[in-house]
Each structure stands twice: as C-alpha cells, then as structure tokens.
C-alpha positions in Angstrom: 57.4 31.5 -93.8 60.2 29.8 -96.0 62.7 29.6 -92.4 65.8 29.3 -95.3 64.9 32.8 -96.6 67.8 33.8 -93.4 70.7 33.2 -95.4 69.6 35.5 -97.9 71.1 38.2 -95.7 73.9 35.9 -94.6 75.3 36.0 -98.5 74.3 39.7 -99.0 76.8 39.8 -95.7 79.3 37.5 -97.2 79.7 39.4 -101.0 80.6 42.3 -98.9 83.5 41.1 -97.3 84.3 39.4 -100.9 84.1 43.4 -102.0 86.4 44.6 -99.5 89.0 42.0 -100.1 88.6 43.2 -103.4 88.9 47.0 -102.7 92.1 46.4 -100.3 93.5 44.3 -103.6 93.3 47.1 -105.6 94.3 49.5 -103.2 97.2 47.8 -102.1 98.3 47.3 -105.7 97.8 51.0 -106.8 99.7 52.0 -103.8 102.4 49.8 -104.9 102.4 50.7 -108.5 102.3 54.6 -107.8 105.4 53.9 -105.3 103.5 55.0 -102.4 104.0 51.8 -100.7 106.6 48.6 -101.5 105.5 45.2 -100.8 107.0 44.5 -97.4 105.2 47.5 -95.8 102.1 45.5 -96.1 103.5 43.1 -93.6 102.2 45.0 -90.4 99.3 47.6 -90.5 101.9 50.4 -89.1 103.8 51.0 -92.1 100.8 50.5 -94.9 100.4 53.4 -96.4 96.9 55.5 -95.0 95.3 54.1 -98.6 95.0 50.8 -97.9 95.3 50.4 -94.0 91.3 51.8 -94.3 90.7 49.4 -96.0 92.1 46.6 -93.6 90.6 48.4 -90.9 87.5 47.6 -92.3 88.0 44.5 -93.2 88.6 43.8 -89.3 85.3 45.0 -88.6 83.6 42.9 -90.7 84.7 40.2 -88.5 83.7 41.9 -85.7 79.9 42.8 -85.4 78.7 40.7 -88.0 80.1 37.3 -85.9 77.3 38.1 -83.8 74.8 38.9 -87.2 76.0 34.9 -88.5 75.5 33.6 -84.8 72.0 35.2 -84.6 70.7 33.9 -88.0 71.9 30.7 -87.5 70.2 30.7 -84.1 66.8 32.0 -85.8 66.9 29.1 -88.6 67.2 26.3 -85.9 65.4 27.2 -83.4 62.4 28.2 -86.6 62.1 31.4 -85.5 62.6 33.0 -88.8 59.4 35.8 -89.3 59.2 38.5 -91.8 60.1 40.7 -88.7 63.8 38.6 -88.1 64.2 38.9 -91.9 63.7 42.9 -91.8 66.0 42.9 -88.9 68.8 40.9 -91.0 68.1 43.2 -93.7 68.5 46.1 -92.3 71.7 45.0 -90.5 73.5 44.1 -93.3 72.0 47.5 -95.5 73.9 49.2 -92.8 77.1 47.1 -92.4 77.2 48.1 -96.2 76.6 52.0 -95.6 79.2 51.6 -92.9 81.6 50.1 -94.7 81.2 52.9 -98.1 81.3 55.6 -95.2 84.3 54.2 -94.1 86.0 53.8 -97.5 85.0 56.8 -99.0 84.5 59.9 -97.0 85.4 58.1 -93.4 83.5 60.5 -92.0 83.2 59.6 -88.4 79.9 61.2 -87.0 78.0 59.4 -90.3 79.8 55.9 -89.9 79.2 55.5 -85.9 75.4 56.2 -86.8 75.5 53.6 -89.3 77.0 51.2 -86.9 75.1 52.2 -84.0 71.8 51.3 -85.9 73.4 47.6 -87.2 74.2 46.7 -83.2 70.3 48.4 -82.3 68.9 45.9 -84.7 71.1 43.1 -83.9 70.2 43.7 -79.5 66.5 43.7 -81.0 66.6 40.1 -83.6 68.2 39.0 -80.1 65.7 40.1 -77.9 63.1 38.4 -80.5 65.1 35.3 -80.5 64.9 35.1 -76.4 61.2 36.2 -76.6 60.9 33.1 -78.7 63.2 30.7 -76.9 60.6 31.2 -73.8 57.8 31.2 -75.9 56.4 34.4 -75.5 56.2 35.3 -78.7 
C-alpha cells in the first residue's frame, strides 16, 4: 500500500477547519450587520453573541481531538504502518469529526454530537492500538 495515501484524511481534516473559519466569518459578520453583536464583543467569547460563539466553540475542538488524529497519522506514515485498515480508521475519524461539527452547528443537539465524538476517539484508541501492535511487531 501507497504509505502517502494517510494524508489524504489529514487534508479532508484540514478543509474542515478551513470551513469553520469560514462559517464563524460569516456568522460573525451577519451578527454584526443585523446589530446583534458590535465588533469589540468578539474580543472575549463571553460577550459574542450565542451565533457565533458555536461556532468558536467548535473551532476549539477541532484543535482538540484531532491533535491526536495528525499525531497518529504522522506516526503511521513513518513508522510504514499505513494498511487499508489505518486508512478506514482515518476515514472514519475525520467522516465523524465532520458529522460532529454539522451537529454542532446546526441542530447542536447534544445526545447526537457526543455519539459522533465518542465514535471519532473509539477509532482513534483503536489506529493507536494498531500502531502499538505494530511498533512490537505483532502485527
């Protein structure tokens, strides 16, 4: 297997942080425009207006979690443990960092967005798992 075929995931990862930024943009700007919010309340998170401070919010996590996500494939590629099961893995991370984060900028429904997450850090434990299985050459 192509071992490069890791960052695949790794970009689909990036765009959605490069979506968010641009869906806190245009939040932020509406709520200025409307007169919900002026400028200077986007200083601190407290006084943004319940719009856009989602939006941040999930910005943050996307700089949570996935650290661990750029870590791991990074990890994978050198040590050449990249498999079409570490690439499912990746996938399926990032497929549900991207159903968290419309969960949590749409409906924010809470019961629905914890599932989502729980099943990104249940994938992530396992591409770790693979990658110590693989360190010590069990696999």
């Amino acid at each position: 297997m192509n071992q490069t075929a890791i960052f695949w995931p790794m970009l689909a990862q990036v765009l959605l942080v490069y979506i968010v930024y641009v869906v806190m943009g245009r939040r932020r700007f509406a709520a200025v425009k409307s007169g919900e919010a002026k400028v200077g309340q986007f200083k601190t998170r407290s006084t943004e207006p319940a719009s856009s401070v989602t939006v941040a919010n999930n910005l943050s996590n996307q700089f949570e979690l996935p650290v661990l996500f750029y870590a791991l494939c990074l990890a994978l590629h050198a040590a050449s443990s990249v498999n079409y099961l570490t690439i499912a893995l990746m996938w399926i991370f990032v497929v549900s960092r991207y159903v968290h984060a419309w969960i949590h900028l749409t409906s924010n429904r809470l019961l629905l967005r914890n599932r989502s997450f729980v099943l990104g850090l249940v994938v992530l434990g396992l591409g770790w798992i693979w990658l110590a299985l693989h360190l010590l050459e069990i696999v």
